[in-house]
N, C-alpha and C positions, 0 to 999 in steps of 0.2 A: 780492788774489785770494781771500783765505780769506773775505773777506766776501761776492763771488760766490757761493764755494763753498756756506757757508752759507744761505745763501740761496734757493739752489735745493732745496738738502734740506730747506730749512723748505715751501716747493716742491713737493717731491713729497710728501713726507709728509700735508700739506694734502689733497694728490689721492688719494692711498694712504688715508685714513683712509677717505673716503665711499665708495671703489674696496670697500674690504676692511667696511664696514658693508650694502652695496648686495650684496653677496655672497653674506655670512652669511645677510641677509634673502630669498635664494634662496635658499639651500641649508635656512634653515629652514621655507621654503614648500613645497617641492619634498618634503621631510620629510615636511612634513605631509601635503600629496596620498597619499603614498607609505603612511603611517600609516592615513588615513581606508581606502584600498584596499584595503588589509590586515585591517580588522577588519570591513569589507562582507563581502571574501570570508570570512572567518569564520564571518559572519552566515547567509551563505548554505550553506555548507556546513554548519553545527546544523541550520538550516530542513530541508536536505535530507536529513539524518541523520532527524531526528527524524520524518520525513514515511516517510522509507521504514521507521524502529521503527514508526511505526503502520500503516502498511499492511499490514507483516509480520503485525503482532499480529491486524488485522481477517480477513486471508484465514487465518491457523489458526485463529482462532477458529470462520471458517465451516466448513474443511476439518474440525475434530474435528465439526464438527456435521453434516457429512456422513456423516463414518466412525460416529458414535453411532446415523445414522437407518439406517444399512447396518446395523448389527452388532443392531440391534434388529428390523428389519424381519420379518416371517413370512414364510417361504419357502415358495415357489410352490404347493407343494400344500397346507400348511395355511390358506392364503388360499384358493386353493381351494376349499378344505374349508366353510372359514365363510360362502363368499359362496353357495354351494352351499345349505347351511343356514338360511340368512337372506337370500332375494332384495334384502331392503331395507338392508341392510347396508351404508353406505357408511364406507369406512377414513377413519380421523380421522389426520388429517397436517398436521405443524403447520410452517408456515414461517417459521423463526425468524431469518432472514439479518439481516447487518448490512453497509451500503452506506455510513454516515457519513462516514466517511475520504474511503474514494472518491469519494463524491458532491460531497462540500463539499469537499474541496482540487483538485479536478477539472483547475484549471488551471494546477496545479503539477504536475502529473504528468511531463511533459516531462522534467523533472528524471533520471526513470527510466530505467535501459539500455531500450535501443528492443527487444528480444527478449523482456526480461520487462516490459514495458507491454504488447505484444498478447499475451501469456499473459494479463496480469491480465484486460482488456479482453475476451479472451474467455471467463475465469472468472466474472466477474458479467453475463457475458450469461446462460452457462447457468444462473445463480443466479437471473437474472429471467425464465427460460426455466421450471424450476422452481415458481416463484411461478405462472407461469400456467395451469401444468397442475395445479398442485392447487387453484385458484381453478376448473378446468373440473370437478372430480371433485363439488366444492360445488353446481353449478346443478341446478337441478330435472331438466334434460333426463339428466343422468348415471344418475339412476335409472329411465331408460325401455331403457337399456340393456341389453343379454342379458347372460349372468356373464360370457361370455368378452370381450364390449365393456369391463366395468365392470372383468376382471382385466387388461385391455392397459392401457388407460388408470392404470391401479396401477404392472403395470411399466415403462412408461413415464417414470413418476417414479423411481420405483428406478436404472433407465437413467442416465439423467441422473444421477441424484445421485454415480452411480461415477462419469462422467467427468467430474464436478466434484469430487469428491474428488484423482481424479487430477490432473487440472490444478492444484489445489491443492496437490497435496504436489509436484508438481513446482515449478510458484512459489517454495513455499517454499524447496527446495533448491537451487533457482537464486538468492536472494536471498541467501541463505549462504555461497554461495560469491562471489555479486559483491560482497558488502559485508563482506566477514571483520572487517575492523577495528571493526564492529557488534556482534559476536559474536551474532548473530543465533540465538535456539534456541527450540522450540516450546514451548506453554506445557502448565502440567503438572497434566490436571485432576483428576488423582487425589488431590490433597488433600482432596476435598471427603469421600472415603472412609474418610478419615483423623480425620474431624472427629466 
């Protein structure tokens, strides 16, 4: 009987080794999938970090360059004043936006809370709204103009440039709070005062 006995345990044992290598070999594929998954999403989540640091960086970049063409611009009656003085006068305004981020990763954007994508989306509309009205200030026809045509068409762009500023700092502060673990903070151009 003990030779049965043996026997069968030589038996199962037999069957049990390739049972329990046939296993492992799941368990370390299954591993793996499991691994690979893990360091995609990873991947994906820096891509997305890093997509939304630069988006942050581009729209304050534009937004201080709003609040600089605000905080400089000549108010209304000393424009006024000059266009008055000088029919031929046309205000030198420089449009200095930057679209790169946005434009070239365009279709990664998705990525974005859907609330602050049509914020962004409508911020560099006004920005290329912007771009057009001071491309209209440039053509020859601007100077056939009466002052008060040549000073709407000024505030016009001032207009706009507030509510791209505002949309702007609001952007910002909405991407600050959705993405805290970013620590998201505007940049500081005053060093250059410093230098």
């Amino acid at each position: 009987m003990s030779g049965v006995a043996s026997e069968a345990a030589g038996l199962d044992l037999r069957l049990l080794v390739p049972l329990v290598a046939a296993l492992c070999a799941f368990v370390a594929w299954v591993g793996r999938i499991w691994y690979e998954g893990w360091q995609d999403n990873r991947r994906r989540a820096r891509a997305q970090d890093n997509l939304v640091r630069a988006l942050y960086a581009e729209i304050d970049f534009n937004t201080r360059d709003m609040e600089e063409f605000l905080e400089k611009s000549p108010s209304e009656a000393v424009l006024r004043d000059k266009m008055t003085a000088d029919p031929n006068l046309v205000p030198h305004i420089t449009d200095a936006r930057h679209t790169e981020i946005y434009r070239c990763r365009i279709s990664e954007l998705h990525t974005v809370k859907h609330e602050t994508l049509r914020r962004m989306v409508h911020f560099y509309g006004v920005l290329e709204k912007i771009k057009v009205q001071i491309d209209a200030d440039n053509y020859p026809s601007y100077k056939t103009l009466s002052i008060e045509g040549r000073m709407n068409a000024v505030l016009v762009i001032i207009r706009t440039a507030e509510r791209a500023r505002d949309f702007g700092q609001d952007i910002l502060d909405d991407m600050a709070e959705d993405y805290v673990a970013l620590g998201l903070t505007r940049f500081d151009r005053s060093f250059r005062s410093r230098l």
